[in-house]
N, CA, C and O of each residue as an XYZ file, in Angstrom:
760
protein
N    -221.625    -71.002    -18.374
C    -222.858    -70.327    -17.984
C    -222.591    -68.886    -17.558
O    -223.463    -68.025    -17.440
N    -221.166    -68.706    -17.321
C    -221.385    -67.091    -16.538
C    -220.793    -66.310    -17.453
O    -220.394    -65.163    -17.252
N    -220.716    -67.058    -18.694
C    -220.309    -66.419    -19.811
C    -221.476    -65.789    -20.621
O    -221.396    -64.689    -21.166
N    -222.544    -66.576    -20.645
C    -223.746    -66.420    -21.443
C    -224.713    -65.703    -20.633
O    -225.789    -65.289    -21.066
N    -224.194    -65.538    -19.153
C    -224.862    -64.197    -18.580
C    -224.163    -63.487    -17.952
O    -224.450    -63.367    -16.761
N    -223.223    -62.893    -18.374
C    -222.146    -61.793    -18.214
C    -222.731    -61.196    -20.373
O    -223.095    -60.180    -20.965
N    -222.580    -61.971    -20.536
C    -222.937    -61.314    -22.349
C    -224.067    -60.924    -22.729
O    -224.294    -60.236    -23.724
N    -225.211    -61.542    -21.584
C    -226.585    -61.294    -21.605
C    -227.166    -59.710    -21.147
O    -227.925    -58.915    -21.704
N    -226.443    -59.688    -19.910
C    -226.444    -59.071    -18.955
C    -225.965    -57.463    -19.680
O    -226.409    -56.320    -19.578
N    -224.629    -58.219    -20.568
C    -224.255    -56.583    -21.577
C    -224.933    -56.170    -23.134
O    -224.862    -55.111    -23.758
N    -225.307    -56.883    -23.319
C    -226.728    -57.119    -24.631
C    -228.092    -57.014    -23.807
O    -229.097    -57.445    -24.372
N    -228.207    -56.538    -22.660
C    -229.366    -56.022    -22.378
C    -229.672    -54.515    -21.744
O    -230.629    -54.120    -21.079
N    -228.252    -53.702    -22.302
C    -228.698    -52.897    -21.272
C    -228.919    -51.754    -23.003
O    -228.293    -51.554    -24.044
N    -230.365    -51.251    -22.267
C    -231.137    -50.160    -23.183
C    -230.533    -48.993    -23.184
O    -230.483    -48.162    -22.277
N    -230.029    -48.962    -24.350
C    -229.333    -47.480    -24.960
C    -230.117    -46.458    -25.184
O    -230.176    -45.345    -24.663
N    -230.910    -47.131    -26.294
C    -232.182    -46.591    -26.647
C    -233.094    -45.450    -25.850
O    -233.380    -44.275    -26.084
N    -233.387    -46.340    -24.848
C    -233.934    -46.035    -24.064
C    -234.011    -44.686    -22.532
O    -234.787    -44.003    -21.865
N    -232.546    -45.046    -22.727
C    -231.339    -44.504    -21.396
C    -230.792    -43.439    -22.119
O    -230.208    -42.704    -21.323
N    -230.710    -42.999    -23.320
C    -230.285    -42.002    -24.297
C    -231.474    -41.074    -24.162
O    -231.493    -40.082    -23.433
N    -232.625    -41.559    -25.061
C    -234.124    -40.902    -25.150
C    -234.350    -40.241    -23.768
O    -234.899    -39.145    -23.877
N    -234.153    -40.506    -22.866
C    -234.962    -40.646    -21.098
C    -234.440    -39.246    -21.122
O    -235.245    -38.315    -21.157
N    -233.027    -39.007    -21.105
C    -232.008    -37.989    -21.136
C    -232.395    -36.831    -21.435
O    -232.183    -35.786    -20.819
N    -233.254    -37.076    -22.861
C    -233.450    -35.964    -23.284
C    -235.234    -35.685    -23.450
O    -235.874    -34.998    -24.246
N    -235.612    -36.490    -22.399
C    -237.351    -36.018    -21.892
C    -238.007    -36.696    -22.917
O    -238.758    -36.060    -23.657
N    -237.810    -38.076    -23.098
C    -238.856    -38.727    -24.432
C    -238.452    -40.141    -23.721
O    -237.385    -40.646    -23.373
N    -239.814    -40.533    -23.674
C    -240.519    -42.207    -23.467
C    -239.952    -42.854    -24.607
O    -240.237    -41.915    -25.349
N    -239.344    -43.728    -25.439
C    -239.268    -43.904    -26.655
C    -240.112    -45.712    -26.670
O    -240.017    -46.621    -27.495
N    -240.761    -45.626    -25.584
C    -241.483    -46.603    -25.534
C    -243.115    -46.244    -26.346
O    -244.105    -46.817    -26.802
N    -242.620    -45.087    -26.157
C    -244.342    -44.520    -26.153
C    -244.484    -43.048    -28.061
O    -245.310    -42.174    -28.322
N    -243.219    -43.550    -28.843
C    -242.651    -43.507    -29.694
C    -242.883    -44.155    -30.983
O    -242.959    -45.366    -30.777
N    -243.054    -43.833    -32.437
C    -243.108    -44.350    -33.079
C    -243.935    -45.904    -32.990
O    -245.132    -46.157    -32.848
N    -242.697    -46.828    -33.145
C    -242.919    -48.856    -32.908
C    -242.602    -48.731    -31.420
O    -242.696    -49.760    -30.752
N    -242.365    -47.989    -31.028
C    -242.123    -48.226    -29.209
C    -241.079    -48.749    -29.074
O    -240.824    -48.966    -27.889
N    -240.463    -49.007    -29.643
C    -239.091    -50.394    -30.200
C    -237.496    -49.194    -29.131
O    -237.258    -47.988    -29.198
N    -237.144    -49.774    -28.709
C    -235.865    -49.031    -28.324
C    -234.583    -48.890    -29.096
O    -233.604    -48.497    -28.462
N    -234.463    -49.130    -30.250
C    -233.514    -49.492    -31.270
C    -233.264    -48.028    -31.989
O    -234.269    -47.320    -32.048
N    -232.154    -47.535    -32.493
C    -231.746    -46.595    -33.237
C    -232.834    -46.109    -34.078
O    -233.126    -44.916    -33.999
N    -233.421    -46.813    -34.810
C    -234.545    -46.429    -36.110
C    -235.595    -45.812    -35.203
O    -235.870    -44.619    -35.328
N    -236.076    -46.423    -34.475
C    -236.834    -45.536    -33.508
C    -236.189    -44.410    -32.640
O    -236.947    -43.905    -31.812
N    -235.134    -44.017    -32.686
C    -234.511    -43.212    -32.059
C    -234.923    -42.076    -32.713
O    -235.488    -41.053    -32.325
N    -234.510    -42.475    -33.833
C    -234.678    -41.639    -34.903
C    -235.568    -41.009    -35.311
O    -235.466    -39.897    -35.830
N    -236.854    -41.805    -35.084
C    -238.130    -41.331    -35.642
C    -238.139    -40.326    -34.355
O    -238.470    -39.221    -34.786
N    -237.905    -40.265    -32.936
C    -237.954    -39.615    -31.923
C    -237.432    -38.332    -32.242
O    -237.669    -37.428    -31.442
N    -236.769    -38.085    -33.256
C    -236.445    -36.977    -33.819
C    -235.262    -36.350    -33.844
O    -235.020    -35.221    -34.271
N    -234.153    -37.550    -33.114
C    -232.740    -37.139    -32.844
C    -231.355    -37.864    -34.217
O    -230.714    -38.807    -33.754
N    -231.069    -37.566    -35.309
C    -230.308    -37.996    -35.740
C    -228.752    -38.488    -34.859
O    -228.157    -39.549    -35.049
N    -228.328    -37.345    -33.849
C    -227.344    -37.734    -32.852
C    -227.522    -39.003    -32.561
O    -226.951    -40.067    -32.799
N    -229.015    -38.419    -31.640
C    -228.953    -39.315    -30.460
C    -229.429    -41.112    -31.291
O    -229.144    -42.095    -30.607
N    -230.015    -41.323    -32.495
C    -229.797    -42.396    -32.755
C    -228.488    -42.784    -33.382
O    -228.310    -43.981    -33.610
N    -227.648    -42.008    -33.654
C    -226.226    -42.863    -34.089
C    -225.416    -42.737    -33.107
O    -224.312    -43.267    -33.230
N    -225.703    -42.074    -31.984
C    -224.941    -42.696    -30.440
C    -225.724    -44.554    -30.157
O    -225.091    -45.588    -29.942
N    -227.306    -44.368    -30.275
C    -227.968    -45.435    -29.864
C    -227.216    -46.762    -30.277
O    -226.790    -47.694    -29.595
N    -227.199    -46.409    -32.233
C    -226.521    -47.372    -32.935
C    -225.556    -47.939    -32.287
O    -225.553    -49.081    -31.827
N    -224.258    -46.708    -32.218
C    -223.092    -47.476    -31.527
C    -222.851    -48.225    -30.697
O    -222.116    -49.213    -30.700
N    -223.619    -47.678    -29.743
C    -224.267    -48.348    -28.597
C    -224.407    -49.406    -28.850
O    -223.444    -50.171    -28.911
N    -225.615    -49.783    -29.074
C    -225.749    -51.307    -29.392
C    -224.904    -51.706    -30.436
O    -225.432    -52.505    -31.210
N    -223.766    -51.391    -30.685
C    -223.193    -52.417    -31.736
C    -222.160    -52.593    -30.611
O    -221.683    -53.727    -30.563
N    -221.668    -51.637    -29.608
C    -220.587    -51.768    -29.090
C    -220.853    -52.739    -27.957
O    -219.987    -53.290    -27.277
N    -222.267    -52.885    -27.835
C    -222.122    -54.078    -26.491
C    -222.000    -55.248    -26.851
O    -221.380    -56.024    -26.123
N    -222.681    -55.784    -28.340
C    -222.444    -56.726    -28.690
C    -220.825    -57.092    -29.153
O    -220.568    -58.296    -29.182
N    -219.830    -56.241    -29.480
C    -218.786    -56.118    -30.004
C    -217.723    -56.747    -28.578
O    -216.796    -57.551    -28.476
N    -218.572    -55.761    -27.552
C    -217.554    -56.118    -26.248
C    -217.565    -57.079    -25.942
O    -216.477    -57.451    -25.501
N    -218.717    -58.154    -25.934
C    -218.940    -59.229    -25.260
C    -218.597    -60.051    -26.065
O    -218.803    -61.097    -25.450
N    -218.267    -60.281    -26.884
C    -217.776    -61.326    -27.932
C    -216.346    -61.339    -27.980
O    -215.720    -62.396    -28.064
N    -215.632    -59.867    -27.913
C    -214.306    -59.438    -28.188
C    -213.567    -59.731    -26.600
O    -212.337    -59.743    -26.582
N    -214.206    -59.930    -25.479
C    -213.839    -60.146    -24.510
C    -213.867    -61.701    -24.006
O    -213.141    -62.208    -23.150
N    -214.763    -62.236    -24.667
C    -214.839    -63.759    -24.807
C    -213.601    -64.441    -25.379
O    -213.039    -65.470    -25.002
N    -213.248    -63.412    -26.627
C    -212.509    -64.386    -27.438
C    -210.904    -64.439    -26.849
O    -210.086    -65.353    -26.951
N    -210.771    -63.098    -26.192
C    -209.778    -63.030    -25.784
C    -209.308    -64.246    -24.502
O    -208.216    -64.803    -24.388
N    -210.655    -64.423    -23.553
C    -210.529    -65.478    -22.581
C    -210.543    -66.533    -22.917
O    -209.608    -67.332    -22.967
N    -211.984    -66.711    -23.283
C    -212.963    -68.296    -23.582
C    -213.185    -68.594    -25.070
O    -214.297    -68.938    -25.470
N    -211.903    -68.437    -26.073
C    -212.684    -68.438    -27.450
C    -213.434    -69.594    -27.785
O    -214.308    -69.384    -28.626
N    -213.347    -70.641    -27.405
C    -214.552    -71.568    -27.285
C    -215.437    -71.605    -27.483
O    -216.094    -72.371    -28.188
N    -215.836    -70.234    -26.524
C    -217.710    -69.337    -26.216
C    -217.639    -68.368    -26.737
O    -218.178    -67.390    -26.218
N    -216.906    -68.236    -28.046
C    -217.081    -67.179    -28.542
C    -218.877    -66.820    -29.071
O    -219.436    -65.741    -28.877
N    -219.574    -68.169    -29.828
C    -221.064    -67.994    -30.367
C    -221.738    -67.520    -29.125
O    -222.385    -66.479    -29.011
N    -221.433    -68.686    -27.936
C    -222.177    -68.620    -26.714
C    -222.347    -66.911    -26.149
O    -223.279    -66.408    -25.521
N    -221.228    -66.363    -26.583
C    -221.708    -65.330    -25.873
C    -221.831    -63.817    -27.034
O    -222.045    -62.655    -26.689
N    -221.618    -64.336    -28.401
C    -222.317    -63.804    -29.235
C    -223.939    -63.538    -29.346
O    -224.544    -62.483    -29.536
N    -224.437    -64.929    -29.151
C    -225.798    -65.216    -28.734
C    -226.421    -64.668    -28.003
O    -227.296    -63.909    -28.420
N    -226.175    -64.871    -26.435
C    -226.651    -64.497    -25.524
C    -226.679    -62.588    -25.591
O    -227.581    -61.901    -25.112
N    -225.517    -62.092    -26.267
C    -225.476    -60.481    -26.216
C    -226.981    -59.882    -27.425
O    -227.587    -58.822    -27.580
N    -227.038    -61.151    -27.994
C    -228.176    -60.988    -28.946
C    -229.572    -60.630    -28.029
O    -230.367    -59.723    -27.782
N    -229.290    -61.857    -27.763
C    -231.005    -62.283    -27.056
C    -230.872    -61.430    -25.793
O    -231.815    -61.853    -25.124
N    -230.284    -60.506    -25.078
C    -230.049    -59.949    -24.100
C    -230.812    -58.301    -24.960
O    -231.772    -57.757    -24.414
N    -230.410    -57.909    -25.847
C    -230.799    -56.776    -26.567
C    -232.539    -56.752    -27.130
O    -233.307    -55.814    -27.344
N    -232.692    -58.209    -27.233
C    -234.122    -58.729    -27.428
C    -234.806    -58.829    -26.643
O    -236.006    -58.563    -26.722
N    -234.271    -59.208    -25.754
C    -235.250    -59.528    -24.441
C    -234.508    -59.361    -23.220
O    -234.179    -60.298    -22.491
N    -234.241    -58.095    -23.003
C    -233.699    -57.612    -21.753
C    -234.714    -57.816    -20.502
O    -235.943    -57.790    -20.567
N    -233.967    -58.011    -19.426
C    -234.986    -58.250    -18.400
C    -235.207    -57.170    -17.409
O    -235.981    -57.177    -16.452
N    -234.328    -56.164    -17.834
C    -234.724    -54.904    -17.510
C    -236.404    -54.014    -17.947
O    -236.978    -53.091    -17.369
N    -236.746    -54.746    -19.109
C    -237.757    -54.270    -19.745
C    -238.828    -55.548    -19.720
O    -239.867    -55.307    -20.335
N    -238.756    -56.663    -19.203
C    -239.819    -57.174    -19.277
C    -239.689    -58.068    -20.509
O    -240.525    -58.660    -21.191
N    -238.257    -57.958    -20.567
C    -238.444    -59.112    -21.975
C    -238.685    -58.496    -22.926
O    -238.339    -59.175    -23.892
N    -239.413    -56.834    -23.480
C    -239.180    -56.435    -24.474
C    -238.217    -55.349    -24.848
O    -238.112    -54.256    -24.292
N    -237.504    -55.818    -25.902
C    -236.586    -55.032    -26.394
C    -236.477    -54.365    -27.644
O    -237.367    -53.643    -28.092
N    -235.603    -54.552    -28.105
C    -234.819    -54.291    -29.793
C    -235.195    -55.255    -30.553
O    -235.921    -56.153    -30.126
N    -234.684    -55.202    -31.991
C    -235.284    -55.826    -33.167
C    -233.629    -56.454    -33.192
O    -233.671    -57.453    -33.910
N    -232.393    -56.269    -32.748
C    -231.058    -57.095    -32.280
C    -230.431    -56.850    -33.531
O    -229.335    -57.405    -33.468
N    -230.595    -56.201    -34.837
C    -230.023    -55.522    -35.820
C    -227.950    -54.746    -35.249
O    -226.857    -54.928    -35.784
N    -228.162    -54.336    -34.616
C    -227.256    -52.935    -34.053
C    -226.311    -54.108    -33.205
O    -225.160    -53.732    -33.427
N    -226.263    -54.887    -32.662
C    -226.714    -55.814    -31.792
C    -225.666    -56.751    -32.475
O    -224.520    -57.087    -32.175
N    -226.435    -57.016    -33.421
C    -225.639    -58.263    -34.475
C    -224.440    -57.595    -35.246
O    -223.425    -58.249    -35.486
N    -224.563    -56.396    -35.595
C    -223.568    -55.862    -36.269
C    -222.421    -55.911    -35.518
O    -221.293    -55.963    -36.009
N    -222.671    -55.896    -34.331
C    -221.289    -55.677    -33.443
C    -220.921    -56.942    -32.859
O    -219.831    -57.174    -32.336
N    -222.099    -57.933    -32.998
C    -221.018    -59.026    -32.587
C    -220.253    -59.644    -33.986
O    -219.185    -60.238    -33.838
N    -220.763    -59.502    -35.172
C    -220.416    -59.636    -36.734
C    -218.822    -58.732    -36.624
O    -217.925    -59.007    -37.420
N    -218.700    -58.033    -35.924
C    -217.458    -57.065    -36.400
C    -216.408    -57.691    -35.337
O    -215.195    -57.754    -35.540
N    -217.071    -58.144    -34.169
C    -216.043    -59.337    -33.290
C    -216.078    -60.260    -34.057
O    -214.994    -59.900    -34.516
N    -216.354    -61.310    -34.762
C    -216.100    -62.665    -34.973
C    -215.624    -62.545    -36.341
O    -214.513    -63.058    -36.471
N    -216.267    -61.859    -37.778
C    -215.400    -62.038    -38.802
C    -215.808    -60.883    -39.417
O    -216.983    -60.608    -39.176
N    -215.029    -59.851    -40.379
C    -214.693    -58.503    -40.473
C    -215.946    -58.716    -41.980
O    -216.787    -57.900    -42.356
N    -215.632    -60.107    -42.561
C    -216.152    -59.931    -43.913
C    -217.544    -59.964    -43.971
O    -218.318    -59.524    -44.821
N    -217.742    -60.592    -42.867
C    -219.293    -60.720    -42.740
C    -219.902    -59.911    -42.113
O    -221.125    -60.054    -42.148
N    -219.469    -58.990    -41.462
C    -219.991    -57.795    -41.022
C    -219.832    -56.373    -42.051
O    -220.308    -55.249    -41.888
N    -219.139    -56.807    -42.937
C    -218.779    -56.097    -43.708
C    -220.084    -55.963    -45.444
O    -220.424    -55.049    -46.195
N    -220.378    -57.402    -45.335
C    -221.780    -58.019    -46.008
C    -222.942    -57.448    -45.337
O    -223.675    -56.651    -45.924
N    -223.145    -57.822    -44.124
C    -223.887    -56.896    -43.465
C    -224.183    -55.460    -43.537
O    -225.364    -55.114    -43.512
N    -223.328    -54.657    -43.616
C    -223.591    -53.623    -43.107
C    -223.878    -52.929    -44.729
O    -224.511    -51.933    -45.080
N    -222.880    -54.243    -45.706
C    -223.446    -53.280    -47.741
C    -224.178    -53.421    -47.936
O    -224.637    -52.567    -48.694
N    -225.026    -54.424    -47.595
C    -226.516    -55.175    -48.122
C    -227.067    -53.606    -47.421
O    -227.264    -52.582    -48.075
N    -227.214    -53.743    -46.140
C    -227.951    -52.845    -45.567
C    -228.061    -51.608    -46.231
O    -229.120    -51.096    -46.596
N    -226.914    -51.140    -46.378
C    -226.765    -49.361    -46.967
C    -227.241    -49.932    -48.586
O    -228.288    -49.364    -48.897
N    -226.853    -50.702    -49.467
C    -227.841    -50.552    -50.723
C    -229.307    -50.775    -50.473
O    -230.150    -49.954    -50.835
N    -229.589    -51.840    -49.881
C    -231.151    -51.578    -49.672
C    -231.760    -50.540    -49.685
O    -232.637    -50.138    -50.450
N    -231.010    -49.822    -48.304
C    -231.551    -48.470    -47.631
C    -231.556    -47.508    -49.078
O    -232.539    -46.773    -49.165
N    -231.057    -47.471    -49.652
C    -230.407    -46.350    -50.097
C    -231.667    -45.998    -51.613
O    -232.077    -45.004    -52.214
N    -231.884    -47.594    -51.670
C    -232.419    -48.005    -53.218
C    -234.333    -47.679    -52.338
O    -235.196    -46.824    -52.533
N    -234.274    -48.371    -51.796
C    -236.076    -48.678    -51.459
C    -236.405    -47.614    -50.149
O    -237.477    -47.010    -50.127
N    -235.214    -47.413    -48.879
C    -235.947    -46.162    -47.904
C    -236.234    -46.829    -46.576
O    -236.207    -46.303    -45.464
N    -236.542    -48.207    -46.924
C    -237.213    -48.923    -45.601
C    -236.175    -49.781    -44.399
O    -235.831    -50.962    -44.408
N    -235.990    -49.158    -43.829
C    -234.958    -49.652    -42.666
C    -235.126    -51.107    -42.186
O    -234.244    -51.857    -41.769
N    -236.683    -51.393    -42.357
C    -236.650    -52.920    -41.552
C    -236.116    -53.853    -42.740
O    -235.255    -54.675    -42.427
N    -236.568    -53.805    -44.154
C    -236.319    -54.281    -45.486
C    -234.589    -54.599    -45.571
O    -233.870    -55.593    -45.682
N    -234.438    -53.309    -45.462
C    -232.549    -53.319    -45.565
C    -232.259    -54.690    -44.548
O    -231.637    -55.702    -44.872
N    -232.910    -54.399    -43.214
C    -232.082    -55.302    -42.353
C    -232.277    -56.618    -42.314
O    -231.337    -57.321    -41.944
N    -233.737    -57.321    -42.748
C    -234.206    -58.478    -43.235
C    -233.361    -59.176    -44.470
O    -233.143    -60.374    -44.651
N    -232.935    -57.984    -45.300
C    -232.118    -58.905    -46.750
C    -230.811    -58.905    -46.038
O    -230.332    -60.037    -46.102
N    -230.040    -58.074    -45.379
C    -229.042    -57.691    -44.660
C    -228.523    -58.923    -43.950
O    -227.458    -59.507    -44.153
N    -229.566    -59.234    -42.998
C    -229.267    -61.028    -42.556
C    -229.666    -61.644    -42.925
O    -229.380    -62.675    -42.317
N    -230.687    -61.951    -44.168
C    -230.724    -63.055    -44.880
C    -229.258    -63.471    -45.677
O    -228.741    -64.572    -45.488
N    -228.673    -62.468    -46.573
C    -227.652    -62.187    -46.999
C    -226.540    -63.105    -46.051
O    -226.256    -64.292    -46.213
N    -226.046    -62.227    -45.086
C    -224.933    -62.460    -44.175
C    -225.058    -63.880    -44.114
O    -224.315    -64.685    -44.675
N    -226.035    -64.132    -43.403
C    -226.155    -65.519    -43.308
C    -226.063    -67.221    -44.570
O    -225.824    -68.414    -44.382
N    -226.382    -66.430    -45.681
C    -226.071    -67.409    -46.695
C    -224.585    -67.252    -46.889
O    -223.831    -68.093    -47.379
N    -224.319    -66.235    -46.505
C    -222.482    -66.012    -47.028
C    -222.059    -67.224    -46.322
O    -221.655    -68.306    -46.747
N    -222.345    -66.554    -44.562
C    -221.911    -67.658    -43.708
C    -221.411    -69.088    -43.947
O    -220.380    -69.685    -43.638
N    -222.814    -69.495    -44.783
C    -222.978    -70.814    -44.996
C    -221.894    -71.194    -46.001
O    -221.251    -72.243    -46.046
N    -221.826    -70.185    -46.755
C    -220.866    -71.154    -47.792
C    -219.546    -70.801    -47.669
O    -218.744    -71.474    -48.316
N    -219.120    -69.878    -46.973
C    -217.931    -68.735    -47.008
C    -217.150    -68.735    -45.577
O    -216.044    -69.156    -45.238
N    -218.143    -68.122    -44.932
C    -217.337    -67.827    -43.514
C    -218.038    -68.690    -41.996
O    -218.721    -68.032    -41.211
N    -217.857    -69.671    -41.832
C    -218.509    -70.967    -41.351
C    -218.363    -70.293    -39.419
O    -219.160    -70.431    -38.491
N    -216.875    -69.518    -39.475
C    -217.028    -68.546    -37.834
C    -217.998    -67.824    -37.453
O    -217.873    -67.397    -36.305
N    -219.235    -67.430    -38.182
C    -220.106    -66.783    -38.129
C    -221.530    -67.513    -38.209
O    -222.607    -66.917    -38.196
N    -221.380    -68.752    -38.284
C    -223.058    -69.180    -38.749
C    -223.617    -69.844    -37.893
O    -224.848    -69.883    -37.885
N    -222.742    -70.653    -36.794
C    -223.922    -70.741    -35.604
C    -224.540    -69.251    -35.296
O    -225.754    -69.086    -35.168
N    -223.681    -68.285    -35.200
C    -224.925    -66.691    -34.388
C    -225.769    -66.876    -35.261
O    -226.903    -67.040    -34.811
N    -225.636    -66.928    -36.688
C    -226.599    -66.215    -37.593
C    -227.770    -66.954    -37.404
O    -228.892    -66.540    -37.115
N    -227.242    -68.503    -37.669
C    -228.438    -69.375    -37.428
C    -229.550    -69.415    -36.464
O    -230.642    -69.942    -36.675
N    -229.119    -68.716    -35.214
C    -229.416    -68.355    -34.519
C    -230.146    -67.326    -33.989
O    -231.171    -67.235    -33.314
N    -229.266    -66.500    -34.521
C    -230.123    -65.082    -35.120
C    -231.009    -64.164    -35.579
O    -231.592    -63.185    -35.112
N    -230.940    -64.933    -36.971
C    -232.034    -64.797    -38.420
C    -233.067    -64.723    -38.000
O    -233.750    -63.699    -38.042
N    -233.499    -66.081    -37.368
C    -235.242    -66.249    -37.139
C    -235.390    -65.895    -36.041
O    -236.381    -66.353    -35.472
N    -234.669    -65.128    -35.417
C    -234.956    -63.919    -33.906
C    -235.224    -62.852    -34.627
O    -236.289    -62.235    -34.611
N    -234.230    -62.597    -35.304
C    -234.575    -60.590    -35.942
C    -235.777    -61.049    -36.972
O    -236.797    -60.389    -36.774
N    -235.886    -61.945    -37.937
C    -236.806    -62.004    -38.644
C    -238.764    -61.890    -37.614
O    -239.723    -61.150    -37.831
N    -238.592    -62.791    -36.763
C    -239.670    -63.345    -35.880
C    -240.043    -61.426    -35.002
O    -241.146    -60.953    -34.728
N    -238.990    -60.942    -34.846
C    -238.900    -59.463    -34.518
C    -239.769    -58.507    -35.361
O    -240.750    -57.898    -34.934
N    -239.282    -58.457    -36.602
C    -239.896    -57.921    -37.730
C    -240.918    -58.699    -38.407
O    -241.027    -58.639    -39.632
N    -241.442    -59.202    -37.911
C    -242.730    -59.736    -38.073
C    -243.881    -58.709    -38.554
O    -244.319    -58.738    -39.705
N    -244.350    -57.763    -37.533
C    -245.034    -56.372    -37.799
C    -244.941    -55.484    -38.772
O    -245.860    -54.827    -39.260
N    -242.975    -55.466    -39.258
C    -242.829    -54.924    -40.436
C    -243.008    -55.714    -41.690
O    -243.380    -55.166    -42.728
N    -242.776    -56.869    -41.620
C    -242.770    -57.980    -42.667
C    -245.026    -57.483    -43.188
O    -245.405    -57.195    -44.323
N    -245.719    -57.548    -42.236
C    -246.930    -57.585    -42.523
C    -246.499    -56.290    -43.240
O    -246.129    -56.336    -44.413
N    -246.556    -54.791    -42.341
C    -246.785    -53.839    -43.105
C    -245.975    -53.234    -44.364
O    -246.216    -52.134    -44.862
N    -244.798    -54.291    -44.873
C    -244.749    -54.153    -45.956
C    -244.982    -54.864    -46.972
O    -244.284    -54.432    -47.889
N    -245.669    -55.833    -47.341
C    -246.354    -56.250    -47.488
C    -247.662    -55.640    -48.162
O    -248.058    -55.769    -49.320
N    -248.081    -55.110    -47.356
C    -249.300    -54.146    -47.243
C    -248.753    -52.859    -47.446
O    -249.019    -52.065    -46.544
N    -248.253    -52.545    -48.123
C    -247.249    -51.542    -48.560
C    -247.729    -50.229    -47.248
O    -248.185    -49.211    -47.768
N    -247.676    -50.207    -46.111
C    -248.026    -49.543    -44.940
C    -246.608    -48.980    -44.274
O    -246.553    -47.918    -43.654
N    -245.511    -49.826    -44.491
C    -244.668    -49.599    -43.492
C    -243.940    -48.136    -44.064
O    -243.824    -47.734    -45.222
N    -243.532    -47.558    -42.855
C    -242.731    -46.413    -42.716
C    -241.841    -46.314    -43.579
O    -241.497    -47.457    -43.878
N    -241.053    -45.274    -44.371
C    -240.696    -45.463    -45.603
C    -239.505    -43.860    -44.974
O    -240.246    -42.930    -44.656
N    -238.398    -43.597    -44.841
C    -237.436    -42.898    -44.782
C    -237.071    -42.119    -45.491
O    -235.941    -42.381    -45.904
N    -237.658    -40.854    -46.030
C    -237.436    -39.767    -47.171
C    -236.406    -38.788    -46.402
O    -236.094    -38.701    -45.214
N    -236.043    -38.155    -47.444
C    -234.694    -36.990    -46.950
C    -235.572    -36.147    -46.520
O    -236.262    -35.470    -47.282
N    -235.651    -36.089    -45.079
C    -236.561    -34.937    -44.577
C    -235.437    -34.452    -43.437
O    -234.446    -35.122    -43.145
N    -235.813    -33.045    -42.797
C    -235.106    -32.647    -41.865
C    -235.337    -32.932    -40.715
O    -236.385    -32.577    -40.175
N    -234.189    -33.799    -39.951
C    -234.372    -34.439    -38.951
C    -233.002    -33.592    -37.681
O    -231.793    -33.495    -37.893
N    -233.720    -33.151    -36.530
C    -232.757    -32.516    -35.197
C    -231.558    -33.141    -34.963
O    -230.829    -32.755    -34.049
């Protein structure tokens, strides 16, 4: 238990958020309101969302990578919890991140290949269609079938996971769909 809130506790603390503040922007009050890199971004900081990114990949990275070293046992347990801590921080009321940034870094603690699936799916998506939530929806759909047949150290999180970030992107799932959602062109960004 003081594993899954010691991992919680570091998967909840807002980068996003604590980055943006810094530099005189609500990022609640932003784009999706979402505290996650992509919204960082839309906030108008290319930096400051690939600090955000790291950020959240590195808390999830720590808490898993520090598990395994003690408790590898709890390695999922506190894969998980660094998830759902980024999702539903209780610093914020329970709302958080979409746990993308999140997952990547606990994916790069537990197995290299599957974070490595992760992160190609993502960049061809991105690269081919523009839409950041799209990339990250096939991104862990992807990872996660690998899981299943391939890399079995990784598929309790995912299982776990999936229908968190999916249930997340819910809003984007409608507005693309409805061909509405935000769409990422080479524009000049600070």
């Amino acid at each position: 238990m003081v594993i899954f809130f010691i991992s919680y506790l570091i998967g909840s603390i807002p980068f996003g958020l604590i980055l943006t503040r810094m530099n005189g922007v609500d990022i609640k009050k932003v784009g999706s309101g979402n505290i996650g890199a992509t919204n960082v971004l839309r906030a108008g900081s290319k930096k400051m969302a690939a600090i955000t990114l790291l950020l959240d990949s590195l808390k999830g990275f720590i808490a898993v990578y520090a598990t395994q070293n003690i408790y590898h046992d709890h390695t999922s347990l506190a894969a998980i919890a660094a998830i759902l801590g980024h999702i539903f921080p209780i610093w914020l009321k329970f709302k958080g991140g979409k746990g993308i940034a999140t997952t990547i870094g606990v994916l790069l603690a537990i197995n290299l290949y599957v974070s490595a699936i992760f992160i190609g799916t993502w960049a061809i998506v991105f690269i081919t269609f523009r839409y950041s939530s799209l990339s990250s929806l096939i991104a862990i759909s992807v990872s996660t079938m690998a899981s299943l047949f391939y890399f079995k150290n990784a598929l309790v999180v995912l299982i776990v996971a999936t229908p968190l970030i999916i249930i997340r992107h819910h809003g984007n799932i409608i507005r693309l769909i409805k061909r509405e959602e935000h769409k990422f062109c080479a524009k000049k960004v600070n």
